[in-house]
N, C-alpha and C positions, 0 to 999 in steps of 0.2 A: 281377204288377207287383213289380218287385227294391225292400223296400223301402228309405226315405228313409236315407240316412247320417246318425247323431248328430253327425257332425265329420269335419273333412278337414283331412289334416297332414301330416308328414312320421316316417318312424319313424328313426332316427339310432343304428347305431352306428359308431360312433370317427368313418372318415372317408368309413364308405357310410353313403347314405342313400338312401330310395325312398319314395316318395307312399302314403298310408294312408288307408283310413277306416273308421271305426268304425259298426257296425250293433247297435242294442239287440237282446240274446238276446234278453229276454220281451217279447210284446206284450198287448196288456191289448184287443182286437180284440172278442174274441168273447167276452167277459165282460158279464153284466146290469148294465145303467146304468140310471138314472133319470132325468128330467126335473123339474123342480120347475115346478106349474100354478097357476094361481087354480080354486081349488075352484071358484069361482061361474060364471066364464066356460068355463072349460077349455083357457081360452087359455098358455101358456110363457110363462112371467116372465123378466127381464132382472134382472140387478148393476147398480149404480151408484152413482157416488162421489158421497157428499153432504160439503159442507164440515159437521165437529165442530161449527163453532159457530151458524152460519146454519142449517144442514138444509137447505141449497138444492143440487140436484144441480150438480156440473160436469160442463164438456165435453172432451172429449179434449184438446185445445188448453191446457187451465188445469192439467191435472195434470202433477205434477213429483215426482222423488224427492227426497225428505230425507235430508239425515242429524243427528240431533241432539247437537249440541255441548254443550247444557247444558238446564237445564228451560226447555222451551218454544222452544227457540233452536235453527233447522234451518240447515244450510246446501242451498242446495238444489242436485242435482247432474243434469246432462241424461246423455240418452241418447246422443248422440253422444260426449261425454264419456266416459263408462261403455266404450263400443264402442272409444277412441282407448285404455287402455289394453291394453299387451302386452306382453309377458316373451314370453322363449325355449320356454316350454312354451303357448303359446296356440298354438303352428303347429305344433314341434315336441318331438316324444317322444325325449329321449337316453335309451338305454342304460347307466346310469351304475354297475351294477351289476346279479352274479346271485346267484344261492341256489338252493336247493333248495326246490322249491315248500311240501312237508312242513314246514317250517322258519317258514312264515309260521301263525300262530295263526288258527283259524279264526277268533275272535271281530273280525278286523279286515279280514276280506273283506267287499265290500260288493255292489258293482254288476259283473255280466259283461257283456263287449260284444265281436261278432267282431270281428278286424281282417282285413282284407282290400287286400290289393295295389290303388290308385285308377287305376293305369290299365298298359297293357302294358310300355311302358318298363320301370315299376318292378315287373313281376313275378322277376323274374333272382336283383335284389337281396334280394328279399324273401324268395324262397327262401333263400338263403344265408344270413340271418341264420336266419331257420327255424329251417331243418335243423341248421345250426351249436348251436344250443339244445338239436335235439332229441337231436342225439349226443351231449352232455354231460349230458342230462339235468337240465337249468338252466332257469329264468325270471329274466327281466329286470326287473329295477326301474327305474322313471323317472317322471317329473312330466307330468301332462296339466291343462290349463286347460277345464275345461267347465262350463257352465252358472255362467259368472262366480265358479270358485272354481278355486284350482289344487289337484288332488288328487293323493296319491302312488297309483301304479299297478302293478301286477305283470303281464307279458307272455308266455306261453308259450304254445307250439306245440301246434294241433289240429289233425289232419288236414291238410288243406292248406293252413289259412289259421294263424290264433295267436286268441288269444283274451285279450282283456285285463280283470282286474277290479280298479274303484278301491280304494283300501284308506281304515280312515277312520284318523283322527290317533289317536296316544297321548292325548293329553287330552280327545278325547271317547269315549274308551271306559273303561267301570267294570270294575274290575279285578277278577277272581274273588273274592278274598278279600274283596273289600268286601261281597262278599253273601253270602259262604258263609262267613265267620269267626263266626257266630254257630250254624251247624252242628257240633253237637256229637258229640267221635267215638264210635264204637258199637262193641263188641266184636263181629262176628257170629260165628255158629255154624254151622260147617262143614258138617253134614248140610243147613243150609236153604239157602246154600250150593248144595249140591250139585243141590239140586230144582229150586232154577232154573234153574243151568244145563241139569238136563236140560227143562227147558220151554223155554229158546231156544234148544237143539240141533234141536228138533221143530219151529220155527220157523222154521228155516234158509230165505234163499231167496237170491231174486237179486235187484239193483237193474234194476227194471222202470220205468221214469216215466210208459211208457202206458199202466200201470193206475191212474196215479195219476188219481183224481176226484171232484170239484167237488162234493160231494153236499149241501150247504148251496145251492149255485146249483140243480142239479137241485129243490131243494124251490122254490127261489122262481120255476121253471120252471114247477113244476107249478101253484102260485098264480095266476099270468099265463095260462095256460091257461084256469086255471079260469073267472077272471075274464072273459078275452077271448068263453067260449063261456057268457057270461051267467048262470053256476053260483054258487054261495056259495064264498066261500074253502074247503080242505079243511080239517079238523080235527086235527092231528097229535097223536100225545101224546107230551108232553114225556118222553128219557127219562130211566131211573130213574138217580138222582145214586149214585153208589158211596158205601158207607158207611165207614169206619174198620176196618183191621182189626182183630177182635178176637183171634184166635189167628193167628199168624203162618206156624208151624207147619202147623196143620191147612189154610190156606187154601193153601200151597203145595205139600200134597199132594192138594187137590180141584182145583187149578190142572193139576195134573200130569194127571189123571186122566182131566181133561178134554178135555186136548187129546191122548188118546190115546197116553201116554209113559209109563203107567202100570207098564205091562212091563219097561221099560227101567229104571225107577227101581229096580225090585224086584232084578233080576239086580245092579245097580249095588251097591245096600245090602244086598246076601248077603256081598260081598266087607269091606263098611269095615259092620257090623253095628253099630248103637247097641246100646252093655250095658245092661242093666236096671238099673232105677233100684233103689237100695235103699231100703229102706221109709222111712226118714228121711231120704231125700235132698227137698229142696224141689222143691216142683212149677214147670213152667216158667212164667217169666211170660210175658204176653200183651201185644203191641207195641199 
């Protein structure tokens, strides 16, 4: 079953436009959930709104949204209300703007969602915008209204359909500096340097995502299991927390060693040979 569309629009540029909708990439389907019980009965418990001041529960019918004007002072706003607001990006998506995908800061990518042509008509058009992108090698910038917020969005071409991801505001994102200005700079030293690199040379692979897994779920699998075939929870042992290093140096040659690069480092540092230390020279310190 295709699934449900997050939203249905239009995508707009200049003075084509063609029917859209958008489907969330990730589904959250086949992930462990929990149910909240009465211990005693083992029966599912429900939510419910109780008035702050009474503690007497309401009914569907008495609740309403607020908004607060002042201490204690709501205005109260309906749902139909709510639904009667609309700007130009609650239907449609313009094109207002491209760039270069690269260009946009990972830290203000958010949400990916496919876009997909909404019906035959508007397959033609939708190609043409595309393609048009993908020959340039550009993403679109434009305004979407979801989930009662308008979000700025970025639009480029995958395969056959585009793929759209909300971006959040400048002012709710913390700026690097703000948390790495207290990061003090470090001189490093070129041979240690070099050991690492040859440990993530050894590393090298490929972006695979279906070997990416779940192995926190896998354990709480295994617990459900256990539980379900009337067994004790299993026992796991916590593991061992890493410690601080104390030689920086020597851990990045037992690093190396380990992962069987050891060869490589050696032929490496024949060529750039650390000189011997003179008898008074200070011994390294320890990170």
């Amino acid at each position: 079953m295709a699934p449900r569309p997050a939203w249905k629009g239009y995508l707009k540029l200049s003075l084509v436009t063609c029917a859209i909708e958008l489907t969330n990439v990730v589904t959250h389907a086949e992930k462990v959930s929990f149910r909240i019980l009465n211990r005693k009965t083992g029966n599912t418990v429900k939510r419910i709104y109780v008035d702050a001041e009474t503690g007497k529960p309401l009914e569907e019918g008495d609740q309403v949204k607020g908004y607060e004007v002042s201490d204690g002072d709501f205005i109260h706003i309906e749902e139909d209300e709510i639904e009667a607001v609309q700007i130009e990006s609650s239907h449609t998506m313009s094109l207002d703007g491209f760039v270069e995908k690269s260009s946009i800061e990972q830290i203000y990518l958010d949400t990916p969602y496919y876009v997909a042509p909404a019906d035959k008509v508007s397959e033609e058009a939708f190609a043409v915008i595309r393609d048009a992108m993908a020959a340039r090698k550009m993403a679109g910038l434009a305004r979407i209204v979801l989930y009662q917020r308008e979000r700025p969005v970025v639009i480029e071409p995958l395969g056959k359909g585009m793929v759209l991801t909300t971006l959040r505001y400048d002012d709710t994102v913390r700026r690097p500096a703000a948390v790495f200005e207290d990061i003090k700079a470090a001189k490093t030293d070129k041979e240690m340097i070099d050991l690492a690199q040859h440990i993530i040379d050894g590393k090298k692979t490929k972006f695979d995502p279906s070997k990416f897994e779940d192995r926190y779920e896998d354990a709480l699998l295994e617990l459900i299991r256990a539980k379900k075939a009337g067994k004790k929870a299993p026992k796991a042992k916590a593991p061992p927390k890493p410690s601080n290093v104390v030689n920086l140096f020597d851990a990045l040659k037992k690093s190396l060693n380990a992962e069987g690069g050891g060869k490589a480092a050696k032929s490496s540092s024949k060529k750039t040979a650390r000189p011997k230390a003179k008898a008074s020279a200070p011994k390294r310190k320890s990170a």
